[in-house]
C-alpha positions as CSV (number, residue, x, y, z in Angstrom):
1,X,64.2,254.7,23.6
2,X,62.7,257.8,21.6
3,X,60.5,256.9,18.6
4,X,61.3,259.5,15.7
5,X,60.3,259.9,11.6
6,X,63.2,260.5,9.3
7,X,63.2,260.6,5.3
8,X,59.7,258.4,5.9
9,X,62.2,256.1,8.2
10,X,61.2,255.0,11.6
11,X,64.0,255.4,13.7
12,X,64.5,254.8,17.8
13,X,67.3,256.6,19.6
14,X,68.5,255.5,23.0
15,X,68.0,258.1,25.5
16,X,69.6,256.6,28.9
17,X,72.8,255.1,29.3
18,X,71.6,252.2,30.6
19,X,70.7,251.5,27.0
20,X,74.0,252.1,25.7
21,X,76.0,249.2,24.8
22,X,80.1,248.7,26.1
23,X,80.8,248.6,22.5
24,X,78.1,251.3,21.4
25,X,80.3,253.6,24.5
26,X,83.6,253.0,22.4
27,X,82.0,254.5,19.6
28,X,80.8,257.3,21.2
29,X,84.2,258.2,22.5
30,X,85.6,258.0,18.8
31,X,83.1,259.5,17.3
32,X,83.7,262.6,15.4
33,X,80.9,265.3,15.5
34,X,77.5,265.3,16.5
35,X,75.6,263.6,13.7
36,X,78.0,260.4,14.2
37,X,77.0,260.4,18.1
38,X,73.4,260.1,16.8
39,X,73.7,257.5,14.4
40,X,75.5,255.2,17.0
41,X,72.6,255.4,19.1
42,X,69.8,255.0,16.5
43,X,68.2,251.9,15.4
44,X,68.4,251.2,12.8
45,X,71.3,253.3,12.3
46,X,70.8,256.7,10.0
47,X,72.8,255.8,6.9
48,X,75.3,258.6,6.1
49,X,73.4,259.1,2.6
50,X,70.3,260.1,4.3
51,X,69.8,263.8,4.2
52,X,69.2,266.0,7.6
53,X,69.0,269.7,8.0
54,X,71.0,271.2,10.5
55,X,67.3,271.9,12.8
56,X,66.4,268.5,12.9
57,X,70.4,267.3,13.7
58,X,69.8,269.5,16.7
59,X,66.9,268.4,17.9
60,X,68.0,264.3,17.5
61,X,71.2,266.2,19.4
62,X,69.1,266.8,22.4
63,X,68.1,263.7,22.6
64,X,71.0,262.2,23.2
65,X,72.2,265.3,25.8
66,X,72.3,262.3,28.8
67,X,75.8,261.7,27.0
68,X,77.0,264.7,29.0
69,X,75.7,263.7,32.2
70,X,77.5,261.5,34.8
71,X,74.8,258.9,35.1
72,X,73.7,257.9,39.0
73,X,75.4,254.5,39.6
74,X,73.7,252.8,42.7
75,X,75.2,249.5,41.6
76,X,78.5,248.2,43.5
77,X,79.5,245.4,41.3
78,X,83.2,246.1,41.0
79,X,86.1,247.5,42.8
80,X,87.9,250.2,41.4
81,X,91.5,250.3,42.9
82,X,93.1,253.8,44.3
83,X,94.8,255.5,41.3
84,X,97.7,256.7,43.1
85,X,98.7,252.7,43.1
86,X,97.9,252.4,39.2
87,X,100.7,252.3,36.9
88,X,101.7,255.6,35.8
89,X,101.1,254.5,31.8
90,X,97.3,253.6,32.4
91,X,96.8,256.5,35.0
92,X,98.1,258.8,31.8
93,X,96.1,256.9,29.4
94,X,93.1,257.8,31.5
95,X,94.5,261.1,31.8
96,X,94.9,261.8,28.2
97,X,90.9,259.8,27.3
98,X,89.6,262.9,29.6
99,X,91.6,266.1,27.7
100,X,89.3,264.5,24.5
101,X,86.0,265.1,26.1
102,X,86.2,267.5,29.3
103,X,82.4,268.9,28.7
104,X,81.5,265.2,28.4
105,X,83.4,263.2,31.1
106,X,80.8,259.9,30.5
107,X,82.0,259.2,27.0
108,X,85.3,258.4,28.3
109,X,83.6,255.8,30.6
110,X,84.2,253.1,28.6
111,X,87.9,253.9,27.3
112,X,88.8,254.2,30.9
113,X,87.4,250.7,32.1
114,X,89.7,249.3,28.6
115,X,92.7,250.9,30.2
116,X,92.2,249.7,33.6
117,X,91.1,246.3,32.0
118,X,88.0,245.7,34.0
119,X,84.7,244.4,33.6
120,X,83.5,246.5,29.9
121,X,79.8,245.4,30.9
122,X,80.6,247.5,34.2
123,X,81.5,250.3,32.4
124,X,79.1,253.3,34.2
125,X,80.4,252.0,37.2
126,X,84.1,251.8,36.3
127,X,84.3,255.4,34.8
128,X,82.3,256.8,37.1
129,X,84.7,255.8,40.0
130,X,87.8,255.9,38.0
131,X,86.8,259.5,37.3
132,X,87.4,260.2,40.9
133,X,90.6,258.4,41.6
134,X,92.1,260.3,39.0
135,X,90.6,263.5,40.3
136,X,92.0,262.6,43.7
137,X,95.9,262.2,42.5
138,X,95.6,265.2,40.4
139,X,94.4,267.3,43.3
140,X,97.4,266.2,45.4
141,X,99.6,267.2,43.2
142,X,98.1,269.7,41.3
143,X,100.1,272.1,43.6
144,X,103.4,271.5,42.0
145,X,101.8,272.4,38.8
146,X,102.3,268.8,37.1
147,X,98.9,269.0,35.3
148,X,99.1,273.0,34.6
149,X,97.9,273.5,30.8
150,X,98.8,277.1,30.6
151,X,98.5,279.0,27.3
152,X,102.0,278.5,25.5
153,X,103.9,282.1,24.6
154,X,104.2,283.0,21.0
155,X,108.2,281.7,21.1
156,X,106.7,278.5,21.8
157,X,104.4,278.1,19.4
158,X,106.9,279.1,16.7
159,X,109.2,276.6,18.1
160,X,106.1,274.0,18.2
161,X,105.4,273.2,21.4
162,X,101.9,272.1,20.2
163,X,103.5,268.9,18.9
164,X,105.4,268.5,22.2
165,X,102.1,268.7,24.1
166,X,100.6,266.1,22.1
167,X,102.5,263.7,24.7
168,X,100.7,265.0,27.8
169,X,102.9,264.3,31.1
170,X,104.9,261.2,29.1
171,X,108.0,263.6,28.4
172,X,108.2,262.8,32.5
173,X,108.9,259.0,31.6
174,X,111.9,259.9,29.0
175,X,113.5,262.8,31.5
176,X,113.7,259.9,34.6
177,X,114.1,257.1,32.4
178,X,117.5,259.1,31.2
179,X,118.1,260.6,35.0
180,X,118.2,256.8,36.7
181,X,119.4,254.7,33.2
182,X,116.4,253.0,32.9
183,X,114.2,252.1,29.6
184,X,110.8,254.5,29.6
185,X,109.0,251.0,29.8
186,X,110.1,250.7,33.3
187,X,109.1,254.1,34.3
188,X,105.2,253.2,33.1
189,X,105.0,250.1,35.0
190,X,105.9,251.9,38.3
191,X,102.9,253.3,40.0
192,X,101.4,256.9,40.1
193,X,102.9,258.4,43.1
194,X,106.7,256.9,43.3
195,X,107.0,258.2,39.7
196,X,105.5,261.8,40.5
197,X,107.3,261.8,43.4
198,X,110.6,261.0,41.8
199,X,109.5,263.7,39.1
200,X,109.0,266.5,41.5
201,X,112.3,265.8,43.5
202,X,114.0,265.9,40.5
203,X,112.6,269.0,39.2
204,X,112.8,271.2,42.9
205,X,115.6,269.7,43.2
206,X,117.1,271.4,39.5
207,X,115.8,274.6,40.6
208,X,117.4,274.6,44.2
209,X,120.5,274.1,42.7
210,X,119.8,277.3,40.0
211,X,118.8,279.4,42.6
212,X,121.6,278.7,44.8
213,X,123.8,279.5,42.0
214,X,122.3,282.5,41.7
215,X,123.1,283.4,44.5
216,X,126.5,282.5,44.5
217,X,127.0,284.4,41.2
């Protein structure tokens, strides 16, 4: 911890994430804006009434810069199983608890290990090897463009595609829930690769069939 002087206040601010708490990592991926990241790792915590200027936010901010750091994990305390066996609703989860810090991959450490419901007090470990099982799948099939985020055109926008987006990869779960008359529930318990797999065949397969259409026209 970092002893600093505040308003008169005494204040210490954790500066490793070994001193973060599970909890206090929850908070940190919730929390809105930088002066909230410090308070949550201030003791005592700044109380929102107390005034500071925006230089001396900044420099309390680069205290707390380890936040965007993948910490070294050297312990080996838990298993973290292949995310291509996962079930496709907590690999998306995960997916969608990265897309809200992609500068700062650590803060979703502790999200992650909730989703995957393992050990919280394990949670550097967890995210840190979680974060490359999900890598892994998405680099498999990042070739068939599953993951793309490309910028939508200005008819999409109009047409508010934004609010579609909002969903990530789930509109997958409604398109081959509908295609094999199943609930969208049962889709999200099956695991990672079958329901990319069936996604992909389903989708080449739609576009086989335009283009040999196409052809025959």
């Amino acid at each position: 911890m970092v002893k600093v002087r505040l308003g008169g206040w005494i204040f210490r601010i954790k500066n490793r994430w070994q001193e973060v708490t599970p909890s206090e990592a929850m908070e940190l991926f919730k929390a809105e804006g930088i002066r909230e990241q410090v308070a949550i790792l201030t003791t005592p915590r700044i109380p929102p009434q107390l005034k500071i200027s925006e230089g001396h936010l900044l420099a309390l901010y680069e205290l707390i810069t380890f936040t965007l750091e993948v910490p070294e994990v050297v312990s080996n305390e838990v298993e973290v199983p292949p995310a291509r066996g996962w079930a496709f609703k907590d690999f998306e989860l995960c997916r969608q608890a990265i897309t809200k810090h992609p500068e700062a991959l650590p803060l979703t450490f502790a999200r992650i290990t909730q989703i995957l419901d393992l050990p919280e007090e394990n949670y550097l470990e967890v995210g840190a090897k979680a974060l490359d099982e999900i890598n892994s799948v998405m680099e498999v099939w990042r070739p068939w463009g599953i993951f793309d985020s490309a910028e939508p055109t200005a008819e999409e926008v109009n047409a508010g595609i934004e609010r579609l987006q909002a969903f990530g990869v789930y509109s997958i779960v409604s398109r081959l829930a509908e295609h094999f008359g199943k609930l969208p529930e049962e889709i999200e318990r099956r695991t990672v690769n079958a329901v990319l797999l069936d996604w992909t065949m389903l989708v080449e397969s739609a576009k086989y069939s335009d283009r040999l259409r196409e052809q025959k026209g």
